[in-house]
NUKOLKE-293679 format. One record per residue (C-alpha): residue in one letter; x, y, z. Coordinates in pm, whole numbers, padded with zeros to 5 digits, always signed. Each point is the difference from the previous one (the first is absolute). Layout:
BEGIN
aXYZ ...
//
This chain:
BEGIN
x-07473-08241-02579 x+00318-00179-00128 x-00035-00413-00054 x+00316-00172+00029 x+00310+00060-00289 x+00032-00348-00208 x+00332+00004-00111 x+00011+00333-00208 x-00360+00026-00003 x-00208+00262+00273 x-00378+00007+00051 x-00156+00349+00117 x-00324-00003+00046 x-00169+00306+00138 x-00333+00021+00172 x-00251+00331-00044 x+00068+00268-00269 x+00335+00115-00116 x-00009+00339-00012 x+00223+00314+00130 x+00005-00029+00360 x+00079-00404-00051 x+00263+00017-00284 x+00321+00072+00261 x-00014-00359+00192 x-00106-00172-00327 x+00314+00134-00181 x+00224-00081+00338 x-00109-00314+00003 x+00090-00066-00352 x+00357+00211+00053 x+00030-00245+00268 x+00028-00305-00183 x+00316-00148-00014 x+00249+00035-00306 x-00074-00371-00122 x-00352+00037-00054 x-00014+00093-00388 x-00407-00039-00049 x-00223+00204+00195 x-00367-00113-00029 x-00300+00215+00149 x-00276-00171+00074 x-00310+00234+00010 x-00215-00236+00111 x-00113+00185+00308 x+00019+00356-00156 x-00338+00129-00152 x+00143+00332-00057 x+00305+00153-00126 x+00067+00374-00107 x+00319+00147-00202 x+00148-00089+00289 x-00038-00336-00077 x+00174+00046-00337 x+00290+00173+00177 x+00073-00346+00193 x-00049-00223-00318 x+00191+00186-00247 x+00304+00185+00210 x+00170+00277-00163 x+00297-00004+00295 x+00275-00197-00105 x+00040-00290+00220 x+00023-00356-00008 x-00001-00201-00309 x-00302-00166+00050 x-00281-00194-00241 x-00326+00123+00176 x-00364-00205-00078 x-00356+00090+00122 x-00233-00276+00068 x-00358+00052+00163 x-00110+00290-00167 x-00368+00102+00086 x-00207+00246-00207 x+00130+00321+00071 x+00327-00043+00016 x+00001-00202-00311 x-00209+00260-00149 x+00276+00306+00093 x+00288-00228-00125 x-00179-00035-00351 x-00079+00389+00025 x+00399+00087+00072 x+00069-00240-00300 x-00196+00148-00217 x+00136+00331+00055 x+00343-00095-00073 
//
């Protein structure tokens, strides 16, 4: 789930859907990250299918590290509900 950390960069990538029952390790694995990694990218490349849950672990509302976070892989659906939350906004 977790490439290497380059410098102050981490790679998560999850495999299967993010969703409810798999948003607890996803978030302890990113809580687990070290306090010099300031960019947090997600790579969805292996995820066809996110719910809110999904948009709980992108856009945290707990306080907690400082940290720049990227998506990169982003397949159809979960593309499609991150347009759908921004367009709500």
């Amino acid at each position: 789930m977790c490439d290497p950390i380059d410098g102050t960069t981490a790679h998560i990538r999850p495999c299967g859907e993010i969703d409810h029952d798999t948003l607890p390790p996803l978030r302890a694995a990113a809580d687990a990250l070290p306090s010099q990694v300031t960019e947090l990218q997600w790579d969805l490349t292996d995820t066809p299918f996110m719910d809110v849950a999904g948009l709980h672990l992108l856009f945290p509302t707990i306080c907690g590290p400082d940290r720049r976070t990227t998506v990169a892989g982003l397949g159809a659906q979960p593309l499609w509900l991150l347009l759908t939350a921004a367009s709500l906004r």
